[in-house]
ZAPA-608547 format. One record per residue: residue in one letter; x, y, z of N, C-alpha, C in turn. Coordinates in steps of 0.05 Angstrom, whole numbers, plus 5000, padded with zeros to 4 digits. Last residue first. Example, Ala and Ser with C-alpha at 12.3 -4.5 7.8 and 13.67 -1.06 7.14 Angstrom:
BEGIN
s525749555142527349795143525850015157/a526448865156524649105156526449345156/
END
This chain:
BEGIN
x469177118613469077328620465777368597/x472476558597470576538614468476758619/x476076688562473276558547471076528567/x480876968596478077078580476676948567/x481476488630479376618642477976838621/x483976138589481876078606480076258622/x488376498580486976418564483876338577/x490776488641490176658622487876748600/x492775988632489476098669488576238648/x496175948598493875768586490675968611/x499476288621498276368591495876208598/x501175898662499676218664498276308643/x503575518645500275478667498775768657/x507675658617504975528602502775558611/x510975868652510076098637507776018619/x511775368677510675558699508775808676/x514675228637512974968652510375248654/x519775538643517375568616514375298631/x521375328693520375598694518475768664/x523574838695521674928702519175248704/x526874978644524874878647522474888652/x530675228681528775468663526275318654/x533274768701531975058719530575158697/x535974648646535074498666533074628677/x540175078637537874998618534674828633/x543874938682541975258683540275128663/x545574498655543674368683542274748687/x547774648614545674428605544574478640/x551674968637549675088622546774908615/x554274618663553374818669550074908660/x557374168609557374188638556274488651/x554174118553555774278566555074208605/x552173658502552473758528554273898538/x554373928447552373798454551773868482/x556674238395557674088418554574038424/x555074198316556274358348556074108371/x555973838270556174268271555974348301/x557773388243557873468268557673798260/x554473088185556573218191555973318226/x552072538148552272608173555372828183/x554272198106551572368099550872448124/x559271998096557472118069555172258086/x559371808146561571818139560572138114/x556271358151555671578168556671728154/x552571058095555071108109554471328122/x548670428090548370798101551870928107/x547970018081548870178061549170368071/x545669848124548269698124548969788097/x541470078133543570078157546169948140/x537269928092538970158094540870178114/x537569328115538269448091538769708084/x536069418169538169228168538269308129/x531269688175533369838184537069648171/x527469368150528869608130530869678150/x528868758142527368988150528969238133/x527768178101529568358117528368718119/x522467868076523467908114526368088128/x526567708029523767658041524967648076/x530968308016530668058008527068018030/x529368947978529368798004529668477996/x528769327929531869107933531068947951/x523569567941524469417916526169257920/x523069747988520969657975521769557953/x528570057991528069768011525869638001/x527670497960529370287960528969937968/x523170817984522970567959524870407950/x526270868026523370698029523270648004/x529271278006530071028025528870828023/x525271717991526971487972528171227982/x523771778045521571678022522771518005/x528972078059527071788078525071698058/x528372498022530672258031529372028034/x524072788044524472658004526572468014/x525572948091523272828080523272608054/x531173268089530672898096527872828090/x531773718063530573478043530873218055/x535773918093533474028087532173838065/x540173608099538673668114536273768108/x543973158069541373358053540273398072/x546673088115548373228092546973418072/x543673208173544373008153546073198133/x547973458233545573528211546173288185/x548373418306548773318274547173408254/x551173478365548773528351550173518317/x553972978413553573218399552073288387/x553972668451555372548425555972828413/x550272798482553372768495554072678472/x545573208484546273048471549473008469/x542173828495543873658510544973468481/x537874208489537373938495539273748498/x540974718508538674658515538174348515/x546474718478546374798501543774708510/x544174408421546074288441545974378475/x541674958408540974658404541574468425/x545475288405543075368419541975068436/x548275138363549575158387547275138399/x543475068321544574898326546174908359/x542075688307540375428328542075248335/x547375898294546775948316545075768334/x548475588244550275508263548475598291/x543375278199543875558220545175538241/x541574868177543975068170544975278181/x535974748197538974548200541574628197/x532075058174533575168204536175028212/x530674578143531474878140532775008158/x531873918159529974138156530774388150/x534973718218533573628200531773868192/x539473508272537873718261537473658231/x540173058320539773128287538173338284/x543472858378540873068371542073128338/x544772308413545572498392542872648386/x542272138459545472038457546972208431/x538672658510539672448479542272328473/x538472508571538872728557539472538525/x539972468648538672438621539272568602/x547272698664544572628668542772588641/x553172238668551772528657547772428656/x555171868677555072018713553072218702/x556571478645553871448662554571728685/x561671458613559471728602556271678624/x562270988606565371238618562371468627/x555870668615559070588612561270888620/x549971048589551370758601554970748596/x546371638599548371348583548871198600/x539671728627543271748626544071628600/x533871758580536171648600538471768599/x527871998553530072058560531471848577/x522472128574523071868545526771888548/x521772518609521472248618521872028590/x522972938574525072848596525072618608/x520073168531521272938531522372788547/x517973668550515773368549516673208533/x521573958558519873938578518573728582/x524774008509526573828524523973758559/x521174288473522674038473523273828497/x521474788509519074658501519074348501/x526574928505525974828520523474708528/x527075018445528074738448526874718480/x522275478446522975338427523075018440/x525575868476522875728483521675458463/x530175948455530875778479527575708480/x527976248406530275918398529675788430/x526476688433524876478405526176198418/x531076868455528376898476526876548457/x534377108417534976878430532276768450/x530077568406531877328377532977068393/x527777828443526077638431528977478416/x531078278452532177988469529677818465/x530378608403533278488407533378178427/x525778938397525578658391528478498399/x524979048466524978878448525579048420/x527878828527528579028510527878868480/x525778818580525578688559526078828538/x525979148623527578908631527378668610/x522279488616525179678627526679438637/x517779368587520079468568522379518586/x516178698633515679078608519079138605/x514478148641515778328633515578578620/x511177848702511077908662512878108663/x513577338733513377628740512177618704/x515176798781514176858753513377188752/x519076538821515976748824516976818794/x522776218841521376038830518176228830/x527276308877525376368892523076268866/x531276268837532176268866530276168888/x529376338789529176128791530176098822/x524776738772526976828778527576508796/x522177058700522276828716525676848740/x519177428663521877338684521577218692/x515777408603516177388625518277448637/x511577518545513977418557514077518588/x508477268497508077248515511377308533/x503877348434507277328446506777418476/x499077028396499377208416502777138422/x493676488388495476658375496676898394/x491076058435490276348410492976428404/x494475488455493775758464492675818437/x495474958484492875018469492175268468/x502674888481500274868485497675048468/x501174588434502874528456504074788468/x499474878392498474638394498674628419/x497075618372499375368384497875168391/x495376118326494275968345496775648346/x501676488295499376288293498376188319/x504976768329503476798308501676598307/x507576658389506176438380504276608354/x512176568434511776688410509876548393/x513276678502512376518485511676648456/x520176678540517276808526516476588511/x523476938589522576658584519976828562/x529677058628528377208606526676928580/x531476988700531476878662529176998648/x535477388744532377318726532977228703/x540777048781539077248771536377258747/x542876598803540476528805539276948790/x548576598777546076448768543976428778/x550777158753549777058781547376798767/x552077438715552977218716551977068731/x545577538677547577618681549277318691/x540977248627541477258654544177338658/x539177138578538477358590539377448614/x538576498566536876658580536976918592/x545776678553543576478550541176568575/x546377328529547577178550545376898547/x546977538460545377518485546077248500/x549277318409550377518428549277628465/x546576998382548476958398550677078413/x542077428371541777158387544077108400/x545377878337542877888358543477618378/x547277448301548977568315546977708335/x541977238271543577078286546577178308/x539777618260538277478273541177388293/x543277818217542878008233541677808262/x543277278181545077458191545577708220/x538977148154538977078174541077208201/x539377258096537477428110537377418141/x543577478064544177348092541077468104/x544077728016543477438021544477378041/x543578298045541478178024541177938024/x548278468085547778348072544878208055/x546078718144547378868117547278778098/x538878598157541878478151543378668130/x534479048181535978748158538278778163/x532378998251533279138232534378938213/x527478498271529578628271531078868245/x522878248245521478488260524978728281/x523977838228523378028213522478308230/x525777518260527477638246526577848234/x520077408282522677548306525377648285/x518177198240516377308251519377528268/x521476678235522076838216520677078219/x519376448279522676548280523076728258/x514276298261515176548279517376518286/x515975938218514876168210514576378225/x517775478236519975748222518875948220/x513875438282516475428283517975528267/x508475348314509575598309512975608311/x506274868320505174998292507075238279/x509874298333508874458343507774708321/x509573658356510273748338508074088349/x512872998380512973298385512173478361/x513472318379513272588362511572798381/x514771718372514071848394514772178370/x513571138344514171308330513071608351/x514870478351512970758348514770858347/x515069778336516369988335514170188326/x511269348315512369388335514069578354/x515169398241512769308264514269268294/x517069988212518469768227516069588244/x515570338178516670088158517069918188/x513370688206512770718175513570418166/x510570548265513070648258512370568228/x504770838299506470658283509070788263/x504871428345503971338315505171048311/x504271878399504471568381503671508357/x505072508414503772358397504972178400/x503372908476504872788459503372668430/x500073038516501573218503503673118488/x496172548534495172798519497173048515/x500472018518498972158536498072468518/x503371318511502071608491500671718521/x507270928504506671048520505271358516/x509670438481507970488467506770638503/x516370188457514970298496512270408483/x521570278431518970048432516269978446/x520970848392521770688421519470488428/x524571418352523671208356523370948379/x522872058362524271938370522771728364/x522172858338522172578345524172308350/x519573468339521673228364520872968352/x518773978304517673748306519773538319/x516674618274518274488297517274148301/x513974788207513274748246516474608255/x517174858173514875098183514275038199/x523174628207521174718186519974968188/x527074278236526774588232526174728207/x526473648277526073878254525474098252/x531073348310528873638310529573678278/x531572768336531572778314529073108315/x535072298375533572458371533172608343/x537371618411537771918382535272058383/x536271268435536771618448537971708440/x537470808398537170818415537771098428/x539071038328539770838353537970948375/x536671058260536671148292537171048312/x539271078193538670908221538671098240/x535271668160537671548179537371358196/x530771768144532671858133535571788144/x526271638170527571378163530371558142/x524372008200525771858216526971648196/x521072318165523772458165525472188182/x517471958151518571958132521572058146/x514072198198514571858199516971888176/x513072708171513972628206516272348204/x508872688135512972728129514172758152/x507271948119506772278131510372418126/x507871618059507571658088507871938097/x506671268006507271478018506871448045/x508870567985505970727998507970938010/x510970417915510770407944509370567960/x510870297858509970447870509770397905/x515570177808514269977824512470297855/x516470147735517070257761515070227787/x515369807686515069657705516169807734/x515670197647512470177653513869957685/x520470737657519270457652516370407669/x518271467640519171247657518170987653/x517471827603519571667592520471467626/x513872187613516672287620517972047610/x509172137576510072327579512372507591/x509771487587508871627564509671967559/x509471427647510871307631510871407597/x505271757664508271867661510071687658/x500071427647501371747644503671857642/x500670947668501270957643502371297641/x503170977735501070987715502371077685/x507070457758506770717754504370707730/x504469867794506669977776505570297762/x503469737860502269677831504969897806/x505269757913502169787910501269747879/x508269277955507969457927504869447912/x510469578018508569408001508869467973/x512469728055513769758040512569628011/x510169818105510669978094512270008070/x504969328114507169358102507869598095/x499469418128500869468151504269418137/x495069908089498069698089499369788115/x488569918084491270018097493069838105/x483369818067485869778056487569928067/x478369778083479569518083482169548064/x476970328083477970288108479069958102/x476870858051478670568033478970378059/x473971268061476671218070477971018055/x469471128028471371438029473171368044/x467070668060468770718032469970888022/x466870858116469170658108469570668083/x463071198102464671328106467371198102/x458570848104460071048074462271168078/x458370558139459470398117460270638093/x456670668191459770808191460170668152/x451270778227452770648199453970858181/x450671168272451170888272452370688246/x452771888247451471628240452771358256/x456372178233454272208235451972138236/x461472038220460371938200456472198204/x463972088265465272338247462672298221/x462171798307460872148312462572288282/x462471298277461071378281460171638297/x468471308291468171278255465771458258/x469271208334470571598326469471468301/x467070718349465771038356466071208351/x470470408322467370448314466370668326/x476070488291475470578317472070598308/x480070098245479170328263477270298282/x486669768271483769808261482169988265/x489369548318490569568289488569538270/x489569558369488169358350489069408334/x493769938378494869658385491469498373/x490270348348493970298350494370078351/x485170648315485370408351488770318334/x483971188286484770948284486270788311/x482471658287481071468283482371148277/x485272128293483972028315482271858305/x490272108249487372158239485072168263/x494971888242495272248240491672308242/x495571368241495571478259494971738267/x496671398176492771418185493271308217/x501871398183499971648173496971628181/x503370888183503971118206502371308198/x500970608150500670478174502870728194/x498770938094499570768104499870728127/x492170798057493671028073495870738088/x491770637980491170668012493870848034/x490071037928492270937939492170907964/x486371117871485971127895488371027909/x490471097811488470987821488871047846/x495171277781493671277778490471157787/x500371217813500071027815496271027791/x502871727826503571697805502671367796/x496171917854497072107830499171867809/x497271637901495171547881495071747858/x500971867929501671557919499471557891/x498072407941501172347923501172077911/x493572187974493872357947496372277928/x497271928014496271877996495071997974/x499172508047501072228024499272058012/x494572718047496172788033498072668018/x488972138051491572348058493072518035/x482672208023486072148017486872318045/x476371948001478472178018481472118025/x472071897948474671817965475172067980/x467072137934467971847928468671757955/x463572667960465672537959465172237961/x458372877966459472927926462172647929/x456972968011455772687994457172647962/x460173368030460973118031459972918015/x458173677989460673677975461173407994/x452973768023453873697994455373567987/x455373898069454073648074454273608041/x460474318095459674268068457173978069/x459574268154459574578131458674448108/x459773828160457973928171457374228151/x463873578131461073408131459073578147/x467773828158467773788126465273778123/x467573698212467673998204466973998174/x469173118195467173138217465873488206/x475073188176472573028162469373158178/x477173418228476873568198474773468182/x476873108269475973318268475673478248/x480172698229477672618240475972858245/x485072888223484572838202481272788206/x488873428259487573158255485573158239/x488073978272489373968250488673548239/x486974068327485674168305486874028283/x487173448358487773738348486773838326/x485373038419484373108387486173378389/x491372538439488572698434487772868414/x493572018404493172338409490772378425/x493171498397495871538405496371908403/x488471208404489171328368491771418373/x487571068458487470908444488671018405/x489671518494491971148495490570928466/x487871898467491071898469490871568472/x481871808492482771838464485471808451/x483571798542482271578537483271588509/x484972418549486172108562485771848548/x480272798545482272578520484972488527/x474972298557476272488551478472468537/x470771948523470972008552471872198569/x470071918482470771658496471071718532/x468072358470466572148458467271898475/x471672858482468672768508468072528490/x475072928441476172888468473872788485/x471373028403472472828402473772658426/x469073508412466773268411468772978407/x473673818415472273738440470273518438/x473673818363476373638379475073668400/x470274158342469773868329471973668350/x470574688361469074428369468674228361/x476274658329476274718368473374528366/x477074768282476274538294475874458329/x480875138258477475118258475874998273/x487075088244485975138274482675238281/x491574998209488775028213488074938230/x497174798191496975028220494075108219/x495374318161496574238188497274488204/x490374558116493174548126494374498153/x485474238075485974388104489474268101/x485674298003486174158034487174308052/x479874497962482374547973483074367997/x476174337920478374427918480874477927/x472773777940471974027948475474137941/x471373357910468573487917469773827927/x475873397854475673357868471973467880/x477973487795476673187802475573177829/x478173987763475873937779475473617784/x483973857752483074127772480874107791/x486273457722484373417757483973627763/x487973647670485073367679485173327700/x491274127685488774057665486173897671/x494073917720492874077725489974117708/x496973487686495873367705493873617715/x497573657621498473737645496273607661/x496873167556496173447570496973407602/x499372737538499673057517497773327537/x496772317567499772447567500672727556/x490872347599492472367570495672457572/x489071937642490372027640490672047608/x483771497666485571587643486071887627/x484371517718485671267712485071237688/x483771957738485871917745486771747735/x477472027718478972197702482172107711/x475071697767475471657732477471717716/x476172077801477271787804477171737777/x472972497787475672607797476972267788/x467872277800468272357762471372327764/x467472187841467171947832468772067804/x471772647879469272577872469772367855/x476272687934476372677912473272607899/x479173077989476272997977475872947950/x483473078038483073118003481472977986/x486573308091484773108073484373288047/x493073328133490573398109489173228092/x496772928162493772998173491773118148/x503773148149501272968156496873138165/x505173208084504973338109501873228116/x508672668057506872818061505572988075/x512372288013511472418048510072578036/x513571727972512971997982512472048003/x517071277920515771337946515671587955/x518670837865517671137880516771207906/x523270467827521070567856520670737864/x526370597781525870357795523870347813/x528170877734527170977760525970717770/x531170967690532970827711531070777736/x528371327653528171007647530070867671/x529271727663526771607678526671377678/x535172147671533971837658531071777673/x535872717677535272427697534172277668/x537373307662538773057655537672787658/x534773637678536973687688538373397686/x529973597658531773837642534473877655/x527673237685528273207662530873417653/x526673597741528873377732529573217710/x523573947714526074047718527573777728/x519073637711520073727692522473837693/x517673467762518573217738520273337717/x516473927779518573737790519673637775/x510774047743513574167748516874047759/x507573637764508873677731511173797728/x507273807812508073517805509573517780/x505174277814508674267824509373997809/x499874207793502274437771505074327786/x497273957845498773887813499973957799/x498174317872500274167876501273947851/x494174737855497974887847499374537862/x489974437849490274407834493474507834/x489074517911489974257898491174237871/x490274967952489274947924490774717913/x490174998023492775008001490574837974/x488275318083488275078063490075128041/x485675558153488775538129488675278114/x481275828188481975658169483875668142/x478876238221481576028231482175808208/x474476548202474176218221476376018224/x477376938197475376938214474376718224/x481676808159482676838190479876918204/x483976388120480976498126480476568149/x488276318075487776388102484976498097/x492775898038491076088034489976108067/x499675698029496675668034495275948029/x505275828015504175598011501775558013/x507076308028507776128049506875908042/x501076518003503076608010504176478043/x498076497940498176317963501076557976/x494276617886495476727910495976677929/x496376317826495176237857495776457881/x497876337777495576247783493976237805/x503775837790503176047767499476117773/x508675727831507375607824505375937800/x514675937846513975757824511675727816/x514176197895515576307867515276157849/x510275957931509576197928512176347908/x511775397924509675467916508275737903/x517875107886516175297909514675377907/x519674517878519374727863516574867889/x526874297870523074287882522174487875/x531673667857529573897857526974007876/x537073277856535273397876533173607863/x540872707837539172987826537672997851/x542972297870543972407848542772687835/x544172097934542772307922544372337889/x545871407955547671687940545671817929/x544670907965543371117981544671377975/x545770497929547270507947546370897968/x542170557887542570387904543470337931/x541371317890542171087874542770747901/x535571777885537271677902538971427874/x533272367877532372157866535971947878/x527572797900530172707903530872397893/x523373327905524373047891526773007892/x518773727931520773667944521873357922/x514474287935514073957927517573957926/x513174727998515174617971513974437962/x510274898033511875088021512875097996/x508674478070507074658058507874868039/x510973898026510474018050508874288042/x510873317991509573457999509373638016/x516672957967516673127995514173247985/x519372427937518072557943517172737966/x524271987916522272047939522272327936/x526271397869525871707870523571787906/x532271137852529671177869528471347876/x535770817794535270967815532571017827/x540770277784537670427779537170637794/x544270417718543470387745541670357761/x546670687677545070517668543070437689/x551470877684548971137682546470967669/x554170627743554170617719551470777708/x558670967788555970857785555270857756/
END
């Protein structure tokens, strides 16, 4: 590849990292960096990436340390050689749902930039309110009930924004924003996504939301393809929804995911040496983002193993209900975007490791975990298959799916006779049979409220029951032989289970992808038909375990029902002490 070339850069916002990856035509990673919040960033006591306000459940992250990453990123891919002058198109993710309140002065100050000084510098104070709520913030219980009853319940709310309300949605937040702070709301210009934030940093001006992300918001009608006059009006507070549409930018959301939104801001053309004519494409959530890291066929699947857990699948079937999500698909019209996502995923696995003895090894922090885990019989159960499965819930943080408080939960379950029991110490030996306990509650979670998106195969391979045609692992946890087997045994997948090559940076991947296709596309070729037909499996897809197992997938099966059973209970549970 000639060092003249061009290349594409994508971006990752998550809660932990800023994430850059800068791609070449032909979809080859050439430089990777990121820079971490809680060792990189300078200034901030964040730990894990956010800050906590555990009396009113509220987890946010300091705007100003994402600016310090921005500068930072840029800077260690300078120092690691990159030409800027090759950078052709930009694109970003974003962890979906957080808002970001920018003030009138804040907007000014973005669109002029001094090169000779740090982006931290001139936006610390651009914004009304410093910090963005974090997708594991959980404040909003009554703001999601006023959302779930507006239309009726939240039945109603799911078929039309493609959720019902969660805490973490972008609407119940605005709404909570405007009530606590009424000031700081009137202070606010704009309100951003996270991916948008990003876009409008290297684009220097306000940057609309794009057409999967401002699904992330209970305010936006799916199949109209517009927002929603009654969630505008209980978030606005008000019959006239018009200020709030201009804090949103509501006459600008690109149903093009590939649009070009305008050419990089003077700023870092001047201070990193990128061409003025590099072309800015619209961010997107880092859900929607991870799916374009790879064509997806038909009952591929796709787990991420983040700070949250997250199922997704792409399908033309626009079938939303209140334990799922729909969103639009980032670049494809017509095509959704079905998603699973859950709050308590690396961070309470890393909760169950840590609460094991360490690892002999120092750099194996995972080591001990993972011989624990795969050393325990699958569910716990001797050989007899109908003897007791060993079923728990682990939930540090307050859980989405379900709607529990914070708390670990575990059980028996005896699938012969289908009686749920709780477990004590003389048939739970903890912490040891938590390490595999985690992972199976986990994927069987998964596999509970996907089963009906699911089919057999077709052709040698029809006798095997529903189940994915391949399962991708994506994300941090992607490296871990043990999930992975785990993986396979539980959700199946008769091809097998796969990790991309940059597993832990499909976010930033799929972003760069996207600015590929936003720049090279001819008029009207999609994106799957341009990255599909550069994509080599070959380069950027490795097999790390089996998939379906004859047995074990149909015992996986049975336990199902039996985490189903361990939800009801928690949740009566739950329900009766708020009732007391």
């Amino acid at each position: 590849m000639s060092k003249n070339s061009p290349l594409y850069l994508g971006f990752d916002l998550s809660t932990q990292q800023l994430k850059g990856i800068a791609v070449t035509s032909s979809l080859k990673a050439e430089h990777e960096v990121k820079f971490d919040f809680d060792v990189d960033s300078r200034g901030f006591s964040v730990k894990k990436g956010v800050l906590t306000n555990e009396a009113e459940n509220e987890v946010f992250a300091p705007l100003a340390m994402w600016l310090q990453a921005i500068d930072g990123v840029l800077q260690r891919l300078k120092d690691a050689g990159m030409d800027f002058s090759r950078i052709r198109g930009i694109s970003g993710a974003g962890m979906q749902h957080g808002s970001v309140y920018w003030s009138a002065d804040g907007e000014r100050a973005l669109e002029s930039l001094n090169p000779s000084e740090s982006l931290q510098d001139q936006l610390a104070n651009a914004f009304a309110h410093p910090y963005s709520p974090n997708w594991q913030d959980a404040s909003t219980q009554k703001e999601c009930d006023a959302f779930d009853a507006h239309l009726g319940d939240e039945t109603r709310l799911a078929l039309l924004t493609g959720s019902k309300a969660h805490h973490r949605f972008t609407g119940p937040q605005i709404l909570r924003f405007r009530t606590k702070y009424p000031e700081k709301y009137q202070e606010t210009s704009r309100i951003c996504l996270v991916s948008s934030f990003l876009a409008s940093i290297f684009l220097g001006k306000i940057a609309p939301f794009d057409i999967a992300d401002v699904c992330g918001m209970n305010l936006w009608d799916i199949k109209a393809g517009t927002w929603d006059e009654r969630l505008l009006s209980l978030t606005a507070g008000s019959s006239d929804t018009s200020d709030l549409k201009h804090k949103l930018g509501a006459a600008e959301v690109h149903e093009d995911g590939g649009a070009f939104l305008g050419n990089i801001s003077p700023y870092f053309v001047q201070r990193y040496g990128f061409n003025p004519s590099c072309a800015v494409a619209p961010s997107t959530g880092d859900n929607p983002s991870t799916i374009l890291a790879l064509p997806l066929r038909p009952l591929d699947a796709i787990v991420s193993l983040g700070t949250s857990t997250t199922f997704l699948m792409s399908t033309p079937y626009y079938k939303p209900n209140p334990a799922v999500h729909f969103m639009n698909h980032p670049t494809t019209p017509g095509i959704y975007m079905f998603m699973l996502c859950y709050k308590n995923g690396g961070l309470a696995r890393e909760h169950v490791r840590d609460s094991l003895p360490p690892s002999s090894d120092a750099t194996k922090p995972w080591q001990q975990f993972d011989q624990v885990a795969s050393g325990t019989s699958p569910l716990g159960q001797s050989s007899d298959p109908n003897s007791p499965m060993k079923i728990g819930l682990f939930f540090p943080r307050p859980e989405i799916v379900p709607n529990v408080q914070a708390g670990t939960w575990r059980f028996i379950y005896k699938p012969d006779t289908t009686v749920l029991e709780a477990a004590d110490e003389t048939c739970w030996k903890q912490p040891e049979d938590d390490a595999r306990a985690i992972l199976e509650s986990q994927l069987l979670s998964l596999r509970l409220r996907s089963r009906d998106l699911v089919e057999s195969p077709t052709g040698a391979n029809a006798h095997l029951p529903p189940q994915p045609r391949r399962v991708y692992l994506v994300g941090g946890g992607s490296r871990n032989a043990t999930i992975a087997k785990i993986a396979g045994q539980v959700l199946g997948g008769w091809e097998g289970v796969y990790r991309l090559d940059v597993g832990e940076n499909a976010c930033a991947l799929g972003a760069a992808y996207k600015a590929v296709w936003s720049v090279e596309r001819e008029e009207k070729q999609s994106f799957e038909e341009l990255i599909g037909g550069r994509w080599n499996e070959d380069h950027f897809v490795e097999k790390i375990a089996d998939g379906y197992q004859e047995g074990i997938f149909e015992k996986y099966g049975r336990a199902v029902e039996g985490l189903d059973m361990v939800e009801k209970e928690v949740l009566k549970e739950e329900k009766n002490k708020w009732q007391r």
